[in-house]
C-alpha positions as CSV (number, residue, x, y, z in Angstrom):
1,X,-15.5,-18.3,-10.1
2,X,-12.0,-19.9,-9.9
3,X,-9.8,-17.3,-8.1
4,X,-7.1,-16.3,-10.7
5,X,-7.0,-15.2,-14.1
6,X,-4.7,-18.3,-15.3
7,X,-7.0,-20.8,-14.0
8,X,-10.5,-19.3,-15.5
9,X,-8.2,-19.2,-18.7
10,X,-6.7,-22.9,-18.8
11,X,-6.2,-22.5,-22.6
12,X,-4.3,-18.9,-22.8
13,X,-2.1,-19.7,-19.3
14,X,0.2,-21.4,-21.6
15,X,0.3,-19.1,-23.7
16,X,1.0,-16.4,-21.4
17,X,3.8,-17.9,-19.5
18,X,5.5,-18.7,-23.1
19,X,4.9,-14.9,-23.8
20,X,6.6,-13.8,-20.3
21,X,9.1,-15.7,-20.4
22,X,10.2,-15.4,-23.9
23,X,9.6,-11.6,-23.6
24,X,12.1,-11.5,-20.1
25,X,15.0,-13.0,-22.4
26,X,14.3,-11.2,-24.8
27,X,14.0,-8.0,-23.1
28,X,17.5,-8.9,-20.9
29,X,18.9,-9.5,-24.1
30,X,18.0,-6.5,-25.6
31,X,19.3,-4.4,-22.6
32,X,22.6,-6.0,-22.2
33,X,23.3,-7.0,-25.7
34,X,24.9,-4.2,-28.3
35,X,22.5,-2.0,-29.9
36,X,24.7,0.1,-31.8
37,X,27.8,1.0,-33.1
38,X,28.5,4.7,-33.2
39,X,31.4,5.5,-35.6
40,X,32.9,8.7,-35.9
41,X,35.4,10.1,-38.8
42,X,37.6,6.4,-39.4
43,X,39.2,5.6,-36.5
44,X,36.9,6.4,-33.4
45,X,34.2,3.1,-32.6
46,X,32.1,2.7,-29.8
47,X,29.7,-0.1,-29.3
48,X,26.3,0.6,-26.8
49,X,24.3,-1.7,-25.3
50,X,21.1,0.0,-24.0
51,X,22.8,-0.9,-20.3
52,X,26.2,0.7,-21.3
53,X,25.5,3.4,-23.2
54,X,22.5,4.3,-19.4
55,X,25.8,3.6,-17.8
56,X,27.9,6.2,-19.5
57,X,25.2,8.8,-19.0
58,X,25.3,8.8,-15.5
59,X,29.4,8.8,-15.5
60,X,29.4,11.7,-18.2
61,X,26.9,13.3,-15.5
62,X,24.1,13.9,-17.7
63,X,21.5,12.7,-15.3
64,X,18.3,13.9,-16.1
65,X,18.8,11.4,-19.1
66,X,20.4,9.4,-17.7
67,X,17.0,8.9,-15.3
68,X,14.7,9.1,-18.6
69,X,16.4,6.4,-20.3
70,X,16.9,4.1,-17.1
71,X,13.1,4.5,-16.2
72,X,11.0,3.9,-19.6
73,X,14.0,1.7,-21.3
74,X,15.0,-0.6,-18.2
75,X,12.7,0.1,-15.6
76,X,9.4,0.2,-16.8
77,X,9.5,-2.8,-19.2
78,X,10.6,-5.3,-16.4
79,X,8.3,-3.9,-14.2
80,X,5.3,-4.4,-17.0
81,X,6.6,-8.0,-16.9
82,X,6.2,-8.1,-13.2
83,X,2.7,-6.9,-13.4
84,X,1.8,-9.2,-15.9
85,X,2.4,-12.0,-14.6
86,X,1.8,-10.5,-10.7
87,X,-2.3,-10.0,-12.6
88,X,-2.1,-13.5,-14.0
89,X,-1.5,-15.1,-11.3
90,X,-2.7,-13.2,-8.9
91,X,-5.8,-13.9,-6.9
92,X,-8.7,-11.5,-8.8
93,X,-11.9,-13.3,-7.8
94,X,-13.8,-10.5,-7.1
95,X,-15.6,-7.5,-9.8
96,X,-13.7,-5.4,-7.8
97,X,-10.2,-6.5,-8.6
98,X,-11.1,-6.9,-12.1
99,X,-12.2,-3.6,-12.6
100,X,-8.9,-2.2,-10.4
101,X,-6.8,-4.4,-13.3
102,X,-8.3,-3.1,-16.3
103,X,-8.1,0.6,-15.0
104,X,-4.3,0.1,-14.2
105,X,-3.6,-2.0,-18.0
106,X,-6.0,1.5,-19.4
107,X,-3.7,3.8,-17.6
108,X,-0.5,2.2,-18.1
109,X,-0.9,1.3,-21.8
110,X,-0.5,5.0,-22.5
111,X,3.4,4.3,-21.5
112,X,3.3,1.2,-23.5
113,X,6.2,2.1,-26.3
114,X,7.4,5.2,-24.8
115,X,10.6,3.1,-23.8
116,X,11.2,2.0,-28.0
117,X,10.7,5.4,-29.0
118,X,13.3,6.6,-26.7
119,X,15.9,4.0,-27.8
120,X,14.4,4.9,-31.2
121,X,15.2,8.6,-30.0
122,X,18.4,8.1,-29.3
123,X,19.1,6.7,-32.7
124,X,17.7,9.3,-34.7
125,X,19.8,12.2,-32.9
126,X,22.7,10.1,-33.2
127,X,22.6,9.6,-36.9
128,X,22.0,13.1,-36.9
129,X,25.5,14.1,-36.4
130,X,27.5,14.9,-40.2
131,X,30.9,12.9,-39.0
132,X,29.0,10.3,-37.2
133,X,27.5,6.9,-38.2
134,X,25.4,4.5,-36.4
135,X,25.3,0.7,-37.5
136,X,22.4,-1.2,-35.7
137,X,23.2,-4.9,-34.1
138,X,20.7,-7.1,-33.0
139,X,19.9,-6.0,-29.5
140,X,17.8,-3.3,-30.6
141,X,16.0,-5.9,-32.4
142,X,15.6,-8.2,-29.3
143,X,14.6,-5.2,-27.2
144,X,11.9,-4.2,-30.1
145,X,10.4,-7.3,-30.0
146,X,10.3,-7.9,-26.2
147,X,8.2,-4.8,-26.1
148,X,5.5,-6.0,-28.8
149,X,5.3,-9.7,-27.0
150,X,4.7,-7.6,-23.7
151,X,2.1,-5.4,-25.5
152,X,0.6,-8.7,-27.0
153,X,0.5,-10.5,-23.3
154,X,-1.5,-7.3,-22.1
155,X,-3.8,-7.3,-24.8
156,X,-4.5,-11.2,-24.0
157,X,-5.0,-10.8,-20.6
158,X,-7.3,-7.6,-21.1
159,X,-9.5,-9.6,-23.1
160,X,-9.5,-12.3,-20.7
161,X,-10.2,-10.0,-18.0
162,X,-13.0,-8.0,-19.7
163,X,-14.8,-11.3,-19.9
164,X,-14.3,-12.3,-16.8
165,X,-15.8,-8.5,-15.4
166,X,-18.6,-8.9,-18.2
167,X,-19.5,-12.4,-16.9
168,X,-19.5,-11.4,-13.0
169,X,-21.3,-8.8,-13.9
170,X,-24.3,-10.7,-15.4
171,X,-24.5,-12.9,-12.6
């Protein structure tokens, strides 16, 4: 057995680095790029980015959200990323490691779109407010779809994974 996931899996490791990378811009995108416009009564606009509007948490001192939404929204995506392509590439020659890999992508798939819903969240208790409205830009869009490619890279390197475990198994 070859010793990483990419080179058992010539014909997905293409695949896989388009998915990483085109998920990182789009995820950086979707961070930095405006999310939202938050009007209230005619004159007052502000404009959020997912990085401002973490930002302005922290200076208004609410940091207990502040923490929530810089951990699942910011944090935890890029570090998915990471580990994706750390588990990839990584040297997993032995049952061993495989079975370590698919207990951690088991475990951590459980937080998988905990950082959307918490942009999504955010939305829904700001268009809760009477005098408020909230018009969506495309970074929320970029940031949605960063998170399915990433859930769509784990799923392809599960499978390719399990196989490898089933097959070094049944040697």
């Amino acid at each position: 057995m070859s010793s990483t996931l990419a080179t058992r899996h010539p014909n997905k490791d293409i695949l896989i680095k388009f998915l990483l990378v085109l998920s990182t811009v789009l995820l950086l995108v979707g961070i930095f790029a405006p999310m939202m416009t938050l009007s209230k009564f005619i004159w007052i606009e502000n404009e959020f980015s997912l990085f401002a509007g973490t930002l302005q948490l922290y200076i208004d001192g609410q940091y207990l959200l502040f923490l929530i939404l810089l951990l699942f929204s910011i944090v935890l995506p890029v570090a998915k990323i990471i580990l994706l392509f750390r588990f990839w590439y990584a040297d997993s020659s032995s049952c061993q490691q495989l079975q370590h890999f698919m207990s951690w992508i088991s475990h951590y798939g459980k937080w998988s779109m905990l950082d959307v819903f918490v942009v999504a969240l955010l939305l829904v208790i700001v268009k809760l407010g009477v005098l408020a409205t909230v018009q969506v830009h495309y970074g929320i869009y970029m940031y949605a779809v960063a998170g399915l490619l990433i859930m769509a890279c784990t799923a392809i390197i599960n499978t390719a994974a399990k196989k490898d475990l089933e097959q070094s198994l049944e040697s």
